[in-house]
LUMMAR-710081 format. One record per residue (C-alpha): y negated, x, z; residue in one letter. Coordinates in steps of 0.2 Angstrom, whole numbers, plus 2048, in hexadecimal, padded with zeros to 3 digits. Example, Ala and Ser with C-alpha at 12.3 -4.5 7.8 and 13.67 -1.06 7.14 Angstrom:
// residues 2
81683E827A805844824S
// end
This chain:
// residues 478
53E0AE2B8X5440B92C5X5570B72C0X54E0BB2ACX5470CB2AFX5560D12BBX55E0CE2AAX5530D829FX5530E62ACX5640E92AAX5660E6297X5580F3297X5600FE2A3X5720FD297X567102286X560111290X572114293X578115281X56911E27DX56B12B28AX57D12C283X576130272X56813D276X577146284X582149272X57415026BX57015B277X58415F27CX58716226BX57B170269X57F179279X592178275X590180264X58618D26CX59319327AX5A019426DX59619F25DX5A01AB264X5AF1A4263X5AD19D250X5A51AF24AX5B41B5250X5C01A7247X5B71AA239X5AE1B9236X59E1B4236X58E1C3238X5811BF246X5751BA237X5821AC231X5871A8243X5761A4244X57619B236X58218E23DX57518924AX56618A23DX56F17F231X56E17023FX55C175241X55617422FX56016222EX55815D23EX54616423CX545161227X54814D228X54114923AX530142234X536138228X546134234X53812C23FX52F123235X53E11B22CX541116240X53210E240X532106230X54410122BX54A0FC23FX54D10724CX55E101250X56410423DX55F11523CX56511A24DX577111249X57711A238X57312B23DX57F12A24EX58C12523FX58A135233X588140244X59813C246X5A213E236X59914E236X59C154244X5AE151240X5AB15C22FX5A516A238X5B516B244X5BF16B234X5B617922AX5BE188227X5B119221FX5A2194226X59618D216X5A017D21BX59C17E22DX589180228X58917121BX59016722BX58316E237X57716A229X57C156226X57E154239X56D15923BX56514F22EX571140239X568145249X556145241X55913323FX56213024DX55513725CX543130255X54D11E258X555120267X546127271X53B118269X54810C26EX54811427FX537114282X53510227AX5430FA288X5350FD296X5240F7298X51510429CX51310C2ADX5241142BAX5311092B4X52E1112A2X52A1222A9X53A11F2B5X54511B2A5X53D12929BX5431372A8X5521322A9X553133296X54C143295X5571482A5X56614429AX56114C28BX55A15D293X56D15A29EX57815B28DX57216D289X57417329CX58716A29BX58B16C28AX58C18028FX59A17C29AX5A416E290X5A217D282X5AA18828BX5B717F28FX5B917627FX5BA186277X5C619027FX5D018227BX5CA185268X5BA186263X5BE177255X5BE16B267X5AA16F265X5A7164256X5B515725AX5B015426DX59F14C267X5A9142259X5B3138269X5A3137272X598130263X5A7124261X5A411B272X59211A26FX592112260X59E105267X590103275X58010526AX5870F525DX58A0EB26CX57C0EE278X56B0F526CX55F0E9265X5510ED25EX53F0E4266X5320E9259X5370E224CX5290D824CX51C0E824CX5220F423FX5170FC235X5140EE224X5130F6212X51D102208X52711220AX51C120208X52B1291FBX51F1381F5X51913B207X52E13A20BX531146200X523153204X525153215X537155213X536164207X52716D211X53316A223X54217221AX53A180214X530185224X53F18322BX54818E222X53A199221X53B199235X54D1A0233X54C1AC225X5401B4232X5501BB237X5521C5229X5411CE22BX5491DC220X5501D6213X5481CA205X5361CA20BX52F1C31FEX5391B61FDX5371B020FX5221AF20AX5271A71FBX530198204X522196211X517194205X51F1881FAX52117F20DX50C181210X50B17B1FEX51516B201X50B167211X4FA16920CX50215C1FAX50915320AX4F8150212X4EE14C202X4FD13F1FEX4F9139210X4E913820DX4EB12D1FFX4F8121203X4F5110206X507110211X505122218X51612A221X50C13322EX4FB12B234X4F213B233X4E5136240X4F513724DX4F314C249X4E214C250X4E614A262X4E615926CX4F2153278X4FF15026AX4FD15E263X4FE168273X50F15F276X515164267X511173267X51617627AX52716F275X52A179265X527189271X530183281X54217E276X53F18E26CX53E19B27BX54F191281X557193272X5531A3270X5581A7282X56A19E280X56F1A6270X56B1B6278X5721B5288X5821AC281X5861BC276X5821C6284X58E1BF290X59B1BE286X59D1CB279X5921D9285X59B1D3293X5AC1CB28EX5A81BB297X5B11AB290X5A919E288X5AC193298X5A81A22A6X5961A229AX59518D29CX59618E2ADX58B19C2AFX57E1912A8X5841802B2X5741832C0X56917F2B3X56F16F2B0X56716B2C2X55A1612B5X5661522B7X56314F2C6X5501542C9X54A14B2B6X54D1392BAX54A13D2CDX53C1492D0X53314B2C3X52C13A2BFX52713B2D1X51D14A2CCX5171422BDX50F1322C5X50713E2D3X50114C2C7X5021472B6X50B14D2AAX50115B2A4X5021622B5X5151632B8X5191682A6X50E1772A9X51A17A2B8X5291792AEX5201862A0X51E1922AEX52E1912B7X5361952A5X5291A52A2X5301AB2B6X5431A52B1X5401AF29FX53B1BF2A9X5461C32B3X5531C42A6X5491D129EX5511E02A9X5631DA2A2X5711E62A4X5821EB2A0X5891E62B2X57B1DB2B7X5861D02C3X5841BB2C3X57A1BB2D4X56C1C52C8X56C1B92BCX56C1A72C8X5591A62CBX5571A92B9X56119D2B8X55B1902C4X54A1902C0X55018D2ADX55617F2B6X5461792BCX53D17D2ADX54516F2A4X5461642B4X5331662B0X53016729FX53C15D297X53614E29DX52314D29AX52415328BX531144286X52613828EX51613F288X51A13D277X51A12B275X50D126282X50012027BX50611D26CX50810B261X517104263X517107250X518118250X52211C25EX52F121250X52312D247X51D135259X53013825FX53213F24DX52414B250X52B150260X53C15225DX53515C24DX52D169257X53B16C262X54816E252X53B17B24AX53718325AX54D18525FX54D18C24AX53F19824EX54419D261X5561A225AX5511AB249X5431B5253X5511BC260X55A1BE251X54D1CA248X5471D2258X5591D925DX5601DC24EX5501E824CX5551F025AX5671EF25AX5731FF260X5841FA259X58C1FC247X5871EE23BX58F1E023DX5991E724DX5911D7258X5801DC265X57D1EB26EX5711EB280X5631F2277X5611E226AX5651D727BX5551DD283X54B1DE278X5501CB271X54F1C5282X53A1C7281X5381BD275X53B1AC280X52E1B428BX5231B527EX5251A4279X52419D28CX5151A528FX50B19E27EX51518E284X50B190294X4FB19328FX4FE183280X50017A290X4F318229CX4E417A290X4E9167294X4E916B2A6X4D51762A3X4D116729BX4D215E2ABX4D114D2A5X4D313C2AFX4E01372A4X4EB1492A6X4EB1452BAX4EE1322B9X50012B2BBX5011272A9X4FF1382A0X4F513A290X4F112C282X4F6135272X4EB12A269X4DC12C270X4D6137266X4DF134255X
// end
């Protein structure tokens, strides 16, 4: 018996690894494309607002199919989806390191996406799946989330160097590295629930809506951007995206094989998670795509002096897997994701004063408490969002998850977007002046704060459950 579960341990331990693979390119893939926007707008003579574009395209892909990425997780085989979308991420990502214009580069960004909205849902429920309940499980799931948080912090770096080669090295680095996870995902993943997924049909009209109302609020998010040009049609499309949820929940409603259980919506804990997230990924992204045209077209730093300006915060990979679920099991989760949401307000702040010579020693406790942030926040939030929940919808609550993060990075980058180019002091189309830096650089405080406070309400609540090892059911009140 003893030999048996030594066995399983490991075999556990080796998914975790392919998984941790898989959610690392996500998250390196991102950070590299942001390091080297300057590099691309300058190849190929993008404006800020399409420069943007590039990273919104990945966002409306992402954000638009993640629900019904999830649920096709939980429906057609967790493995499947997860081998299919790692597959499509790849030949994409190959794509967009071929385009020469940049609507190509966006279709390419868009695809990969849509790849990585099917891709994510599955692996974190075949993460969390590997473990049983309790500290092996909220070991494994810090270490996931360690790794993941750890591909944005390292993926600044590998950009930079990556694109002072050529910033075309961006999109075919994650093409080798999807490679060797594939080989390792065929071999090593299996997929344990098949006998506990959902029975019945495919809820098509509910696919469809949800869909539609996800693009369109997404893309509503990022026309924000634009705040003065095209109004009326930026209201327009979120109201065709309000109208297609509220047809999304009467479909729900009615369907004998609903997509989304809608009873899952009324717990506050899930909804404070998501929300927390959407806010916490959106001040980052925001924060980065400032602080990246800052540094290097302000500044004249290089895409790799910029990455390694921003190495400290990838301390996450070492205090995720290892302090942190120590923290948890004492705390909770509430508790230690509130301290990450308040080490990212402080870390947020002291950027505000930004200047023109602003040396790097200004910028490292910014920058380390950034660090800690995530080593704080990253985690629980990842670990939160399927505790609790049957294994059934583990797909459908990683889906949520992961949607909120997408529309919160879309909203966190077209916000900065609108706020500085209000305030900008250059000539159009010049690049960024200081002024539009500073005053883009409060909005990631804004977010943190709201993040914060999001947060703050699970802690007032001041629940058994909140304090205990395991952190909050996210059922309990569905």
């Amino acid at each position: 018996m003893a030999t048996s579960a030594g066995r399983t341990d490991r075999r556990a331990w080796g998914v975790l690894l392919v998984l941790c693979g898989a959610i690392f390119l996500e998250g390196i893939d991102v950070a590299m494309l942001n390091v080297a926007l300057p590099a691309i707008r300058a190849d190929l003579g993008l404006s800020t607002g399409m420069l943007s574009g590039v990273v919104s395209a990945y966002v409306l892909g992402y954000g638009g199919f993640m629900l019904l990425g999830g649920r096709a997780a939980d429906l057609l085989g967790r493995r499947r989806m997860f081998l299919l979308g790692l597959v499509v991420f790849l030949a994409f990502s190959g794509l967009g390191g071929l385009a020469s214009e940049g609507w190509l580069l966006l279709v390419a960004r868009f695809v990969t996406g849509v790849a990585a909205a099917f891709m994510t849902p599955a692996g974190l429920a075949l993460a969390t799946n590997a473990f049983p309940v309790g500290p092996q499980r909220t070991r494994a799931l810090g270490v996931y989330a360690g790794i993941g948080a750890g591909g944005f912090s390292l993926g600044l770096v590998a950009g930079g160097l990556l694109a002072s080669v050529g910033w075309r090295w961006v999109f075919f680095a994650p093409v080798i590295l999807a490679t060797v996870i594939l080989v390792a995902a065929v071999v090593l993943l299996r997929d344990t629930t098949e006998k506990v997924r959902p029975t019945g049909g495919f809820d098509l009209a509910g696919a469809l809506s949800v869909t539609g109302a996800m693009l369109l609020l997404a893309y509503g998010v990022v026309r924000l951007e634009h705040a003065g040009e095209g109004t009326g049609l930026t209201v327009g499309v979120f109201a065709a995206g309000l109208a297609l949820v509220a047809a999304f929940v009467v479909i729900e409603r009615r369907s004998a094989n609903p997509l989304v259980r809608l009873g899952i919506l009324r717990s506050g804990p899930l909804v404070r998670t998501n929300v927390g997230a959407l806010l916490f990924l959106g001040s980052f992204a925001g924060f980065q795509f400032m602080i990246t045209l800052y540094l290097q077209e302000l500044r004249g730093w290089t895409p790799l002096q910029t990455g390694l300006a921003m190495l400290v915060v990838a301390i996450d990979m070492i205090l995720s897997p290892t302090l942190t679920p120590r923290l948890v099991d004492r705390f909770g989760h509430v508790r230690v994701l509130l301290g990450g949401m308040l080490s990212a307000v402080l870390a947020y702040a002291l950027f505000l004063p930004v200047a023109p010579d602003w040396t790097y020693a200004a910028m490292l406790p910014g920058m380390l408490l950034l660090g800690l942030a995530f080593s704080f926040a990253y985690g629980p939030l990842t670990m939160a969002a399927t505790d609790g929940v049957d294994e059934r919808e583990h797909g459908l609550a990683g889906g949520l998850l992961y949607t909120s993060m997408q529309l919160g990075t879309a909203l966190g980058v077209s916000a900065v977007t609108a706020v500085s180019a209000a305030a900008a002091d250059g000539a159009p189309g010049s690049g960024i002046g200081m002024a539009a830096v500073r005053h883009g650089l409060v909005v990631p405080v804004v977010f943190a704060v709201v993040a914060a406070i999001v947060t703050a309400f699970g802690v007032r609540r001041g629940s058994a459950t909140s304090a205990a090892p395991t952190p909050v059911s996210v059922t309990a009140a569905a």
